[in-house]
DRENLUM-918457 format. One record per residue (C-alpha): x, y, z; residue number from 1. Coordinates in steps of 0.1 Angstrom, whole numbers, plus 5000, padded with zeros to 4 digits. Each point is the difference from the previous one (the first is absolute). Layout:
BEGIN
<u: X; v: Y; w: Z; k: NUM>
...
REM end
This chain:
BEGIN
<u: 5406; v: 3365; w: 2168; k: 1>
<u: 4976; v: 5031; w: 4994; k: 2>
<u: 5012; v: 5027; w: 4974; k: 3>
<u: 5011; v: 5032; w: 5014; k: 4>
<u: 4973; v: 5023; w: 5001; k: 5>
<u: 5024; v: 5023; w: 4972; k: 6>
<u: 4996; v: 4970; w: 4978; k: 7>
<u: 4968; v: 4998; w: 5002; k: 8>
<u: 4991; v: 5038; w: 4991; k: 9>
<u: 5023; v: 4997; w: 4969; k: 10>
<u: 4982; v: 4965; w: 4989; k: 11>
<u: 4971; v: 5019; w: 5002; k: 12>
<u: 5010; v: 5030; w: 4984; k: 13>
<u: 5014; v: 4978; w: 4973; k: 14>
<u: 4962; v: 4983; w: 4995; k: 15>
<u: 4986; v: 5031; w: 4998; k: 16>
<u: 5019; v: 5014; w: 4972; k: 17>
<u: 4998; v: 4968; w: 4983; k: 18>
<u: 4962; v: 4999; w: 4999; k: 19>
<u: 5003; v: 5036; w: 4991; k: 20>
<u: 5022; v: 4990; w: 4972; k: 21>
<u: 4978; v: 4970; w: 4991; k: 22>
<u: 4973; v: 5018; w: 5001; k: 23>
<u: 5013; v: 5031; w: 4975; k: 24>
<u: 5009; v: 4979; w: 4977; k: 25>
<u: 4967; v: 4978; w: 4999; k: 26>
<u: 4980; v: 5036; w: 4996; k: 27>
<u: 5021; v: 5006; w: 4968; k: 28>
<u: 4997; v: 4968; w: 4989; k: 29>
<u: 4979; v: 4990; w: 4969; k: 30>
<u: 4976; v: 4977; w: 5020; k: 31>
<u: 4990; v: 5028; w: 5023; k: 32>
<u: 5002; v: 5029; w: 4973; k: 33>
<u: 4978; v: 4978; w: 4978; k: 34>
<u: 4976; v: 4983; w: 5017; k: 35>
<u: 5000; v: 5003; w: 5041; k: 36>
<u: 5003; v: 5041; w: 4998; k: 37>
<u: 4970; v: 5008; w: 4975; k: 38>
<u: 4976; v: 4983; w: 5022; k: 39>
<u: 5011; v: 5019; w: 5034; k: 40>
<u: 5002; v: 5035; w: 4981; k: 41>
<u: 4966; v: 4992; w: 4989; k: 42>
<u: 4988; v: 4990; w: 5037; k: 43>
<u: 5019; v: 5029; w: 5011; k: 44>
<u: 4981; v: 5026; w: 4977; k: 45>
<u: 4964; v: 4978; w: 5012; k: 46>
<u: 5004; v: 5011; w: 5034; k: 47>
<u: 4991; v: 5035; w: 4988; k: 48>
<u: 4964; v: 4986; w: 4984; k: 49>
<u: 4984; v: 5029; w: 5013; k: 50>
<u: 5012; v: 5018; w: 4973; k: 51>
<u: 4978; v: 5018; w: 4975; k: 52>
<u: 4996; v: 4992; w: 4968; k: 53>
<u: 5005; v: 5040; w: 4991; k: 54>
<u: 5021; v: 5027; w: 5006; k: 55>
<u: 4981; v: 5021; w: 5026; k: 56>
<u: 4980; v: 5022; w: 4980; k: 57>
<u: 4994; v: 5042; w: 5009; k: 58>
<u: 4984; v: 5015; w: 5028; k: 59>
<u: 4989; v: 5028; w: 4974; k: 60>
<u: 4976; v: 5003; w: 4975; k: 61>
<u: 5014; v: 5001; w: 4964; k: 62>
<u: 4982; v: 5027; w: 4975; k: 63>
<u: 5001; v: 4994; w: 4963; k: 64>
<u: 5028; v: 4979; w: 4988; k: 65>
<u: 5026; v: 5025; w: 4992; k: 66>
<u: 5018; v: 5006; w: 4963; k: 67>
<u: 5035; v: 5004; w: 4995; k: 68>
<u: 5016; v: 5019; w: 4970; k: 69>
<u: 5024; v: 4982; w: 4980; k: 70>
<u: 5031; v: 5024; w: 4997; k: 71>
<u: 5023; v: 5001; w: 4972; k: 72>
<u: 5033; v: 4988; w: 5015; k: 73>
<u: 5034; v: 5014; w: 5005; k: 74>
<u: 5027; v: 4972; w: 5007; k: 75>
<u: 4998; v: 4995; w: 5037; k: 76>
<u: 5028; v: 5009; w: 5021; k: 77>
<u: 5023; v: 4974; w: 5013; k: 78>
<u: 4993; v: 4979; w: 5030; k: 79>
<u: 5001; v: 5019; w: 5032; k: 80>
<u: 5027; v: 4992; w: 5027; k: 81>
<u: 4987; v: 4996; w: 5036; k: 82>
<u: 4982; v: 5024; w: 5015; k: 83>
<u: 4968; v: 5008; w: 5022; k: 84>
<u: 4990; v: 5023; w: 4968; k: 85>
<u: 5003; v: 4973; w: 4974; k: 86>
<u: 4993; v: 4962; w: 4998; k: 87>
<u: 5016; v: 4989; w: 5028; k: 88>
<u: 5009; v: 4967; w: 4979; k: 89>
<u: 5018; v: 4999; w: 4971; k: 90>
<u: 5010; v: 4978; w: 4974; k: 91>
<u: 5028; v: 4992; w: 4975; k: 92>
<u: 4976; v: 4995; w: 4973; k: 93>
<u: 5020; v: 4996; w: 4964; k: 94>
<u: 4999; v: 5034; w: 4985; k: 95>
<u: 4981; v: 5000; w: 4963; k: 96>
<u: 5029; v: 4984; w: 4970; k: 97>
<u: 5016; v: 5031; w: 4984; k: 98>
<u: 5017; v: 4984; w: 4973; k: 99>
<u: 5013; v: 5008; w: 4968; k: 100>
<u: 4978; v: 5005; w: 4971; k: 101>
<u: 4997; v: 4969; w: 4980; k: 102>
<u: 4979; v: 4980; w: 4977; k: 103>
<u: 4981; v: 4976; w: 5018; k: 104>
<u: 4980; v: 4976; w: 4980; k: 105>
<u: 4962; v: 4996; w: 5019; k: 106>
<u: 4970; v: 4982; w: 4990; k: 107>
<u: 4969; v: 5019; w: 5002; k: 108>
<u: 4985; v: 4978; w: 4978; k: 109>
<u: 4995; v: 4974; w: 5027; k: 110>
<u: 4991; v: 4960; w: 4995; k: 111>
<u: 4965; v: 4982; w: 5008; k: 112>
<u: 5024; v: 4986; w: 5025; k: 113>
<u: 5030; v: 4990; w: 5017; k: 114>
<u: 5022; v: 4981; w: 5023; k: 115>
<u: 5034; v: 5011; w: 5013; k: 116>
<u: 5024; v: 4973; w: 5007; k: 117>
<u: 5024; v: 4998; w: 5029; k: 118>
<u: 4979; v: 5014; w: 5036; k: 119>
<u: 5009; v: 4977; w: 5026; k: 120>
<u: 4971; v: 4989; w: 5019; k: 121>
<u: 5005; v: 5005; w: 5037; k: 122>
<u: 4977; v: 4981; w: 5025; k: 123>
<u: 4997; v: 5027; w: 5028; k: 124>
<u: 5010; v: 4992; w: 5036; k: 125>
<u: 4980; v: 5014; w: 5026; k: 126>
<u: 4989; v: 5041; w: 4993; k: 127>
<u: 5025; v: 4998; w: 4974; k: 128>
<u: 4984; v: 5009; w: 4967; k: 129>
<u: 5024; v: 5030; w: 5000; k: 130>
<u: 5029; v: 4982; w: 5004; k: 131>
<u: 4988; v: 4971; w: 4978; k: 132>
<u: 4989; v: 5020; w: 4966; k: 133>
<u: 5030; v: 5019; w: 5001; k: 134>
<u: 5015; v: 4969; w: 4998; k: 135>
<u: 4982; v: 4991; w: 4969; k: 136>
<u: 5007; v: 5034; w: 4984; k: 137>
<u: 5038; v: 5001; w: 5006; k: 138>
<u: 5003; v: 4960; w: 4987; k: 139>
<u: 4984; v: 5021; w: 4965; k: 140>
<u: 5027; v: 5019; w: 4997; k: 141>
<u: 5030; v: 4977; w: 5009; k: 142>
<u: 5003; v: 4998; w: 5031; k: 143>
<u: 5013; v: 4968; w: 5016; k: 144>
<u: 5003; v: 5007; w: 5036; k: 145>
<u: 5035; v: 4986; w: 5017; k: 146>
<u: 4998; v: 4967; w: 4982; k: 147>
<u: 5039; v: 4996; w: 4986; k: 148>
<u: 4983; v: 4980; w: 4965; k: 149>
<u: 4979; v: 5027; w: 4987; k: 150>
<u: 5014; v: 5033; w: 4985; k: 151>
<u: 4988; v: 5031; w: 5022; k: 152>
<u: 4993; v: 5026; w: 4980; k: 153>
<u: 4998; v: 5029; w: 5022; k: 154>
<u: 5011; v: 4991; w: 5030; k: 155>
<u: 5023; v: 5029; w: 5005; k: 156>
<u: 5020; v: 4981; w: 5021; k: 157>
<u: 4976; v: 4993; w: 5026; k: 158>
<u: 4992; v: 4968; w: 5014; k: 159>
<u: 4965; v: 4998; w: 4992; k: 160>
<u: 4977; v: 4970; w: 5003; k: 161>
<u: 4963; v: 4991; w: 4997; k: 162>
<u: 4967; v: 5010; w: 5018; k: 163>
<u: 5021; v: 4988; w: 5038; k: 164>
<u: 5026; v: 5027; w: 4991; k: 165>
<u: 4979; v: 5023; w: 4986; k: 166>
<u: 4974; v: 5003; w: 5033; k: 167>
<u: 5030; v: 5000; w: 5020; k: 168>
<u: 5009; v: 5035; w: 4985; k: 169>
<u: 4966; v: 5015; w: 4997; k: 170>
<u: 4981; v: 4986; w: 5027; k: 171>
<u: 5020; v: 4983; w: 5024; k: 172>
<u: 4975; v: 4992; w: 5028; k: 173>
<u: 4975; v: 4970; w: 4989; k: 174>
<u: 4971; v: 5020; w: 5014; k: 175>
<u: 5006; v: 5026; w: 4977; k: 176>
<u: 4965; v: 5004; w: 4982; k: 177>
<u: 5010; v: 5015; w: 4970; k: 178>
<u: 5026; v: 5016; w: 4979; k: 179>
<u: 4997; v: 5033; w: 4979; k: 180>
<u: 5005; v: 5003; w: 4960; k: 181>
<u: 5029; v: 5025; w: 5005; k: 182>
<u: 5017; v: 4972; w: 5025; k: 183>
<u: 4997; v: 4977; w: 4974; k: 184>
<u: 5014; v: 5021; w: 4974; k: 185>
<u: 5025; v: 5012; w: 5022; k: 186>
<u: 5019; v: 4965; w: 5005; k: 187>
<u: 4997; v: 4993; w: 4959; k: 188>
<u: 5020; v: 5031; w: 4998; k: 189>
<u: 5024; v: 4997; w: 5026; k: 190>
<u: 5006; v: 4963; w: 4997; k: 191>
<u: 4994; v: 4988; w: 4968; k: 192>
<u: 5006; v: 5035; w: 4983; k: 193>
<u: 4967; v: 5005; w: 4980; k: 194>
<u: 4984; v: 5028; w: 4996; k: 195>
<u: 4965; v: 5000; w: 5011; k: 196>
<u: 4968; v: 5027; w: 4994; k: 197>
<u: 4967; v: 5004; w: 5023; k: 198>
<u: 4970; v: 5014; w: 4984; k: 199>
<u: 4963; v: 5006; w: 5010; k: 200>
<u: 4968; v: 4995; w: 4978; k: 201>
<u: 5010; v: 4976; w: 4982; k: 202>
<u: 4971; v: 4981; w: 4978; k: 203>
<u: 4999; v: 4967; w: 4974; k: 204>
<u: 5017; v: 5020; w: 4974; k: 205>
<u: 5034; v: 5010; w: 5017; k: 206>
<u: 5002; v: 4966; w: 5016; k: 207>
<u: 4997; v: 4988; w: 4964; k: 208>
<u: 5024; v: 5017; w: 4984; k: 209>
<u: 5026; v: 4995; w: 5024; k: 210>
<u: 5000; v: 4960; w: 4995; k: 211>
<u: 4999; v: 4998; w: 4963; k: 212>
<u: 5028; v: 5023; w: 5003; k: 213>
<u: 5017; v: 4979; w: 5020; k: 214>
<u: 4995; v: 5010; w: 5033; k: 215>
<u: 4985; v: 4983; w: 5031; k: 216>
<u: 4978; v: 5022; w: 5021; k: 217>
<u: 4995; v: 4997; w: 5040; k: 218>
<u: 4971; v: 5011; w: 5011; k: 219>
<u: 4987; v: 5004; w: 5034; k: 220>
<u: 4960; v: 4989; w: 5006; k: 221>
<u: 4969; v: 4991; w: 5025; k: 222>
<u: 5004; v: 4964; w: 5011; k: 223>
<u: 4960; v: 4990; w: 5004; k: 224>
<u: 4993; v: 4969; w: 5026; k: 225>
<u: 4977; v: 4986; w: 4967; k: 226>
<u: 5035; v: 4998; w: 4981; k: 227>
<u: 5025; v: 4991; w: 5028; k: 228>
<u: 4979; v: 4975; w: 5014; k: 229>
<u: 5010; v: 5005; w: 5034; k: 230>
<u: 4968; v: 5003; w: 5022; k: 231>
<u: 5000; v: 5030; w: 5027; k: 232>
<u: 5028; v: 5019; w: 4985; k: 233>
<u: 4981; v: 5024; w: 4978; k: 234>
<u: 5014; v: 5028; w: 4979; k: 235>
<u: 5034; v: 4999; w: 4996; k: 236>
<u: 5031; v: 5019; w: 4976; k: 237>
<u: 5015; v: 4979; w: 4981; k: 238>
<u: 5032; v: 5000; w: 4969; k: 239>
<u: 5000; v: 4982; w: 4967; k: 240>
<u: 5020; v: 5001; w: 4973; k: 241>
<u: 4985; v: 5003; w: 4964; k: 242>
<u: 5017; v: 4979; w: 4972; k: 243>
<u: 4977; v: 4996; w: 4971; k: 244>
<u: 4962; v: 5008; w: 4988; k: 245>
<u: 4978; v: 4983; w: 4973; k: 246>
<u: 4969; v: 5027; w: 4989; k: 247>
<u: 4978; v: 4974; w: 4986; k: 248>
<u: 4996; v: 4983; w: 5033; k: 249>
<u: 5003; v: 5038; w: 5017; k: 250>
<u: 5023; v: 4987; w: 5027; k: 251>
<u: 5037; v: 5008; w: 5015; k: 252>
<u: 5030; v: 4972; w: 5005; k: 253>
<u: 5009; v: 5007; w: 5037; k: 254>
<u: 5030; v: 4982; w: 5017; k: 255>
<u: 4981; v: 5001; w: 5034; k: 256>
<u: 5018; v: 4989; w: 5031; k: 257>
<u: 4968; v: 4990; w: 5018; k: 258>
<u: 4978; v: 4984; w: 4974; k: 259>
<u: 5031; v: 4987; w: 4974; k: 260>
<u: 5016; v: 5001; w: 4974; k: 261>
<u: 4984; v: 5009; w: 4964; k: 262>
<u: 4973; v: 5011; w: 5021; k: 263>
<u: 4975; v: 5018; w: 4970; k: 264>
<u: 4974; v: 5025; w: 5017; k: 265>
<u: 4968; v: 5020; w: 4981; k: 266>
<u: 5012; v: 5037; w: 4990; k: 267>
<u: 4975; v: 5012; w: 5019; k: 268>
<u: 5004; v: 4976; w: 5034; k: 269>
<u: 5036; v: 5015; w: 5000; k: 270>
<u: 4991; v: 5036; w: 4990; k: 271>
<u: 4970; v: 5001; w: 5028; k: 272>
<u: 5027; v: 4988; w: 5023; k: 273>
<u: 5031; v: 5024; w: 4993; k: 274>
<u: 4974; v: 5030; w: 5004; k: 275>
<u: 5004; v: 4991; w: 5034; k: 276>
<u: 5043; v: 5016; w: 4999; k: 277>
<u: 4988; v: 5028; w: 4981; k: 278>
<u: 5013; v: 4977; w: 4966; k: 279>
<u: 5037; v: 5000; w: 5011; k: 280>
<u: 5025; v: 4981; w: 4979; k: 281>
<u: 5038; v: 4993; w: 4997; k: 282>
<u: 5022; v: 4999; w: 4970; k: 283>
<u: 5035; v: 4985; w: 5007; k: 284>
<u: 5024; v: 5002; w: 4973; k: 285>
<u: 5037; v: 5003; w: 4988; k: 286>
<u: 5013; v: 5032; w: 5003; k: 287>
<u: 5011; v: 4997; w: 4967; k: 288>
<u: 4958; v: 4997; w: 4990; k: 289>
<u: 4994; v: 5031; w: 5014; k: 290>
<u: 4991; v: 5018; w: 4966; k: 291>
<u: 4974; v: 4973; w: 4993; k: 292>
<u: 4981; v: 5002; w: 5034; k: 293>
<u: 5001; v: 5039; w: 4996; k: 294>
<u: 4982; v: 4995; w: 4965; k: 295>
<u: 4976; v: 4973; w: 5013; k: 296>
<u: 4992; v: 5024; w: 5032; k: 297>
<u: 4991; v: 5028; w: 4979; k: 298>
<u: 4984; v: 5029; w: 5018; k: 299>
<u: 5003; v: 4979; w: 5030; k: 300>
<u: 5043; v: 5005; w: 4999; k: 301>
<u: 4987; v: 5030; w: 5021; k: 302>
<u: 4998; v: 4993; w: 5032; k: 303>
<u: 4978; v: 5032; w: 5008; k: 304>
<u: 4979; v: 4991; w: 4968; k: 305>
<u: 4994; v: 4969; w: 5014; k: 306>
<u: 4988; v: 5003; w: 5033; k: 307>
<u: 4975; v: 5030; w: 4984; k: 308>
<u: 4989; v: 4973; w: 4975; k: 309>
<u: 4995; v: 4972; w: 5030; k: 310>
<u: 4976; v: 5031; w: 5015; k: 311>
<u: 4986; v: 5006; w: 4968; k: 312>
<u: 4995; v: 4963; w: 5000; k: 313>
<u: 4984; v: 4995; w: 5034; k: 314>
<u: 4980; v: 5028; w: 5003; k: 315>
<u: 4981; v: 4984; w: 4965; k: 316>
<u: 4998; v: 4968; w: 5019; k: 317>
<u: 4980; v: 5018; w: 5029; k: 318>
<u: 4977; v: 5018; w: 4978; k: 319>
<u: 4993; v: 4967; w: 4981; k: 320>
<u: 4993; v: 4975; w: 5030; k: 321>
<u: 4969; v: 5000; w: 5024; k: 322>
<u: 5009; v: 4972; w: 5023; k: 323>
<u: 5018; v: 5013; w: 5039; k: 324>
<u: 5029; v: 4976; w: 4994; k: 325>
<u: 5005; v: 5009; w: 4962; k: 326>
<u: 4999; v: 5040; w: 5015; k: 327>
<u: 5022; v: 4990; w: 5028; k: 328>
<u: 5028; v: 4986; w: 4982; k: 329>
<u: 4995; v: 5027; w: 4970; k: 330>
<u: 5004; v: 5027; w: 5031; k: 331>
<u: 5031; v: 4984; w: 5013; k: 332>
<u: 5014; v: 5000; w: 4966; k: 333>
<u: 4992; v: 5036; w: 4996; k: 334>
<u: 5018; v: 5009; w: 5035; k: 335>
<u: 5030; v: 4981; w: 4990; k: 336>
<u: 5004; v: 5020; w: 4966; k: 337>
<u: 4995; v: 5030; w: 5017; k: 338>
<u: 5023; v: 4989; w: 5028; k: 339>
<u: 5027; v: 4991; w: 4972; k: 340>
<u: 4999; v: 5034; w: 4988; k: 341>
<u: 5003; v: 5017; w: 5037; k: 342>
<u: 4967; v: 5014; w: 4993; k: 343>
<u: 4994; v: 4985; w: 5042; k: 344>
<u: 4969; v: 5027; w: 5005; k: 345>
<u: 4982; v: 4986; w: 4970; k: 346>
<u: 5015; v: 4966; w: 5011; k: 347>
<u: 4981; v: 4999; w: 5034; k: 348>
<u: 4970; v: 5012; w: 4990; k: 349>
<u: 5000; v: 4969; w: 4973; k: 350>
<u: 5007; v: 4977; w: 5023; k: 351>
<u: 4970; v: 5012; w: 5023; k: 352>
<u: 4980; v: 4993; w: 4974; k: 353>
<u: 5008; v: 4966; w: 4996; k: 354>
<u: 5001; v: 4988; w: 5039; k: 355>
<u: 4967; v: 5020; w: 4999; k: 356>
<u: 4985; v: 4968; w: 4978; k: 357>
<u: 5013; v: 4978; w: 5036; k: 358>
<u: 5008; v: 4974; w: 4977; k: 359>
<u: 5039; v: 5002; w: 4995; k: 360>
<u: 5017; v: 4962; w: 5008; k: 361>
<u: 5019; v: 5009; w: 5031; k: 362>
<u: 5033; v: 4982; w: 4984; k: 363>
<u: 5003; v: 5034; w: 4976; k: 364>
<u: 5020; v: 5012; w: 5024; k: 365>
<u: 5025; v: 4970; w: 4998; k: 366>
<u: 5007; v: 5008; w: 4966; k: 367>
<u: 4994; v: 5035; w: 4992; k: 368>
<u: 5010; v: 5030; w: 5024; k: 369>
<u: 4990; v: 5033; w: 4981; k: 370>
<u: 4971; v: 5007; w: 5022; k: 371>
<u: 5025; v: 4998; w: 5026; k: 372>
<u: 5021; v: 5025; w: 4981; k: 373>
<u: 4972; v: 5020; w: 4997; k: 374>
<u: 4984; v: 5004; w: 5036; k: 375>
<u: 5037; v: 5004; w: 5010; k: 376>
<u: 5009; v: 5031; w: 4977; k: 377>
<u: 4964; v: 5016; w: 5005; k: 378>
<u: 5011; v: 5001; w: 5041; k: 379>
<u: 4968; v: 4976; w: 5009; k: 380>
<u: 5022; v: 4977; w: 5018; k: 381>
<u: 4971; v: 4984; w: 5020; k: 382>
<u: 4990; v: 4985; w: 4968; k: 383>
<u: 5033; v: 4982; w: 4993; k: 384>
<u: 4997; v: 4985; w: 5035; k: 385>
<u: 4969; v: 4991; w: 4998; k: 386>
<u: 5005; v: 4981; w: 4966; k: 387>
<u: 5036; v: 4984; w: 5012; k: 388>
<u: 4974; v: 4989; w: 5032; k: 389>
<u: 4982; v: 4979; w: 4980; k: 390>
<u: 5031; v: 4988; w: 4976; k: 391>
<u: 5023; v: 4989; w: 5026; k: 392>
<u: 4973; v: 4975; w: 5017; k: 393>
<u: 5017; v: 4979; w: 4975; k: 394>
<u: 5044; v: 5000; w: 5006; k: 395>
<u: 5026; v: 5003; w: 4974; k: 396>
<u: 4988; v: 5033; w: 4984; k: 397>
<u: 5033; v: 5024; w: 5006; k: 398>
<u: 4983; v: 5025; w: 4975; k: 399>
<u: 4972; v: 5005; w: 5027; k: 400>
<u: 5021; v: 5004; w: 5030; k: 401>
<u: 5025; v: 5026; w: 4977; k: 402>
<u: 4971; v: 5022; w: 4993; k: 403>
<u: 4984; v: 4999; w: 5041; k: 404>
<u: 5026; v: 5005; w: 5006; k: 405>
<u: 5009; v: 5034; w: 4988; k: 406>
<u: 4965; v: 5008; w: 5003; k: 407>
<u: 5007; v: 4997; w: 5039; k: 408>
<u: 5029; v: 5022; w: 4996; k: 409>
<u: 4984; v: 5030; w: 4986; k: 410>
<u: 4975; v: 4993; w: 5026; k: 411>
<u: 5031; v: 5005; w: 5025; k: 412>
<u: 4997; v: 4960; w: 5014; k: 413>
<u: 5035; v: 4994; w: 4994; k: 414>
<u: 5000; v: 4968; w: 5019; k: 415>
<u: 4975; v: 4983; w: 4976; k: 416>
<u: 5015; v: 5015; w: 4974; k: 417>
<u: 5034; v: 4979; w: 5006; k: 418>
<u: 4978; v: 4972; w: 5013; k: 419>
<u: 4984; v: 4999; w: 4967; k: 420>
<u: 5029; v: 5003; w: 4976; k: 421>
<u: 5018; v: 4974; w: 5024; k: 422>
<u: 4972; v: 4976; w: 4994; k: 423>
<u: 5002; v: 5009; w: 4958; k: 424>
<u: 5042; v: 4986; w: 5003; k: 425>
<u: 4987; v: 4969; w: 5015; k: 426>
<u: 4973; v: 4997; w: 4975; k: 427>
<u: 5030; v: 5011; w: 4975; k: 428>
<u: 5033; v: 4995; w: 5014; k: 429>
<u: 5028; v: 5029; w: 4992; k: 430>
<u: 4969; v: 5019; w: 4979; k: 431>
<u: 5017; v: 5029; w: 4989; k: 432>
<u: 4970; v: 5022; w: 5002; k: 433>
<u: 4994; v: 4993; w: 5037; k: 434>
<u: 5040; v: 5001; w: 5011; k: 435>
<u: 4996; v: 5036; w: 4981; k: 436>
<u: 4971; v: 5012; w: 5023; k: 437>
<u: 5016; v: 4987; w: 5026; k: 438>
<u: 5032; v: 5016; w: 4990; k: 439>
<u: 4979; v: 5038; w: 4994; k: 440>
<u: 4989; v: 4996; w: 5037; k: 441>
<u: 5030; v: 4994; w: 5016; k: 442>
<u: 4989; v: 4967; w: 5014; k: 443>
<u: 5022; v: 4967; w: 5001; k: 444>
<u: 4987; v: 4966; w: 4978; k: 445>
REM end
């Protein structure tokens, strides 16, 4: 007897979801997360070879490189809410400690060297240096994830895991290229209840000073295809986690999630190579260690004197180095200082400077967005869609389509605009800042 034709539909409508099922849960599986995934993203992102090596440089001819006066600062005001005035993104950074004054015992007098106990290494999973040396920094300070046998420090009644859980918050889709230092610190606050400082210009010294103190210090850094190994791939950002230093041998103990752990580099390999995020580094700590960070910050506690002294810094780099991609990254430097302090006139012209040089990796973009910031809030919206052009040839860059975006809105394209930050929440899913825009233009998810 032949099934009823009713039958038949609902036996095939029962397939269908099955395979949809079976196939969900084998693209969240380990085995295709791991192994089978990595190898299509990568084939995926081939298929735009054509691709230059560089940001697209200026159609204009630069004059003299331009100077930029270090101001004495006032504390900054807080951070804008939305608007098409302001940054249109905005963070919940951790606001500076303000604690009670107390005696805090420091060592300035610092040892020929030293190794600080208790970072878990983390092999990173697939883009997922992020995720992984956060991993290794929380494990420092006591944090055991959800596992029932170890005592979870500051946990804060969260269930919080390792590196799986942690990407899951912070960058939920696996094409996700990259995740900023304020995301990171962001989830050690709100999950694990640290406290957590971002500063620029950092050098030997601070980094230093901050271990034998006890204090690990994340730092973000050019990946270079002569140290990853990984032929084709080029210049890429990458995170470490600093745990120890010995000055006789003039080299830094780094819990790396790409190259291992107790992974020792030259000074001034890793020095060369953090130039290339303007020498930004993380400090997590207890809340209750706030008065010791402040101490070991010293000027840099500002935040305003900070970013002057990153300009300060990178505007002696420039004047120093002769080679186009020493200038180039020195420039970019300089325009994120200047961005930082919502200087964007200055800003813009500094980052002309350094596309002038047509050397810029065109991954900068991934991992960085001031000259976005800076194009956008100087009205030369052109240039923000020409740069996110040349980003997005590669997917899973939500940063990108967040800031074509808007530059298509105050170029009146609405229907880019929500095109764009549409494409940033499935880069990101639920991204606060995109939902926002969205929300400010009266448009629908």
């Amino acid at each position: 007897m032949r099934p009823s034709r009713p039958l038949l539909l609902t036996l095939a409508a029962f397939s269908l979801a099955l395979c949809i099922f079976a196939g969900g849960a084998f693209y969240n599986s380990r085995i295709f997360t791991d192994r089978i995934y990595p190898r299509i993203d990568r084939f995926i992102s081939s298929l735009g070879s054509n691709q230059p090596e560089t940001l697209p440089t200026l159609a204009v001819t630069l004059a003299a490189p331009p100077t930029f006066a270090v101001e004495t600062p006032t504390p900054l005001p807080p951070t804008p809410t939305l608007a098409l005035t302001q940054s249109p993104i905005t963070t919940r950074s951790v606001q500076s400690p303000t604690p009670e004054p107390t005696a805090v015992s420091i060592i300035y007098d610092l040892p020929a060297s030293i190794t600080l106990e208790g970072a878990r290494y983390e092999p990173q999973l697939y883009n997922n240096c992020g995720p992984a040396t956060l991993t290794a920094a929380l494990a420092y300070w006591g944090w055991r994830g959800s596992e029932p046998d170890e005592l979870v420090w500051y946990a804060a009644g969260k269930d919080v895991r390792w590196q799986r859980d942690i990407a899951s918050v912070i960058k939920p889709n696996k094409s996700d290229k990259n995740v900023m230092p304020y995301e990171l610190a962001n989830y050690a606050a709100e999950y694990v209840g640290l406290s957590a400082e971002i500063r620029y210009g950092g050098d030997s010294d601070v980094i230093k000073r901050f271990v034998a103190n006890g204090f690990p210090v994340i730092i973000e850094r050019g990946f270079r295809e002569e140290e990853h190994g990984q032929v084709g791939q080029g210049w890429e950002g990458h995170y470490g986690l600093i745990t120890g230093y010995d000055e006789d041998a003039r080299k830094f103990l780094t819990q790396d999630s790409f190259k291992g752990a107790n992974y020792w580099r030259d000074y001034d390999a890793e020095v060369r190579d953090w130039r290339d995020f303007n020498y930004v580094y993380i400090i997590l700590y207890p809340p209750a260690r706030a008065a010791e960070v402040l101490a070991l910050l010293g000027p840099d506690a500002d935040v305003g004197a900070n970013y002057n002294r990153a300009l300060a810094k990178a505007q002696a780099d420039a004047a120093r180095h002769t080679d186009p991609l020493d200038l180039a990254f020195d420039w970019f430097n300089v325009g994120t200082s200047l961005q930082l302090l919502e200087r964007n006139q200055d800003a813009a012209l500094a980052f002309d400077q350094a596309r002038s040089y047509g050397i810029l990796p065109y991954r900068m973009l991934w991992y960085q967005t001031f000259m976005y910031k800076a194009y956008f809030y100087t009205e030369r919206y052109q240039d923000v869609i020409d740069l996110a052009n040349v980003t997005l040839q590669t997917p899973g860059l939500e940063e990108s389509y967040y800031w074509r975006g808007w530059a298509y809105y105050q170029l009146g394209d609405l229907d880019r605009a929500v095109a764009d930050m549409r494409a940033a929440l499935d880069a990101h899913p639920d991204w606060d800042q995109a939902l926002a825009a969205l929300a400010q233009w009266g448009v629908n998810p």
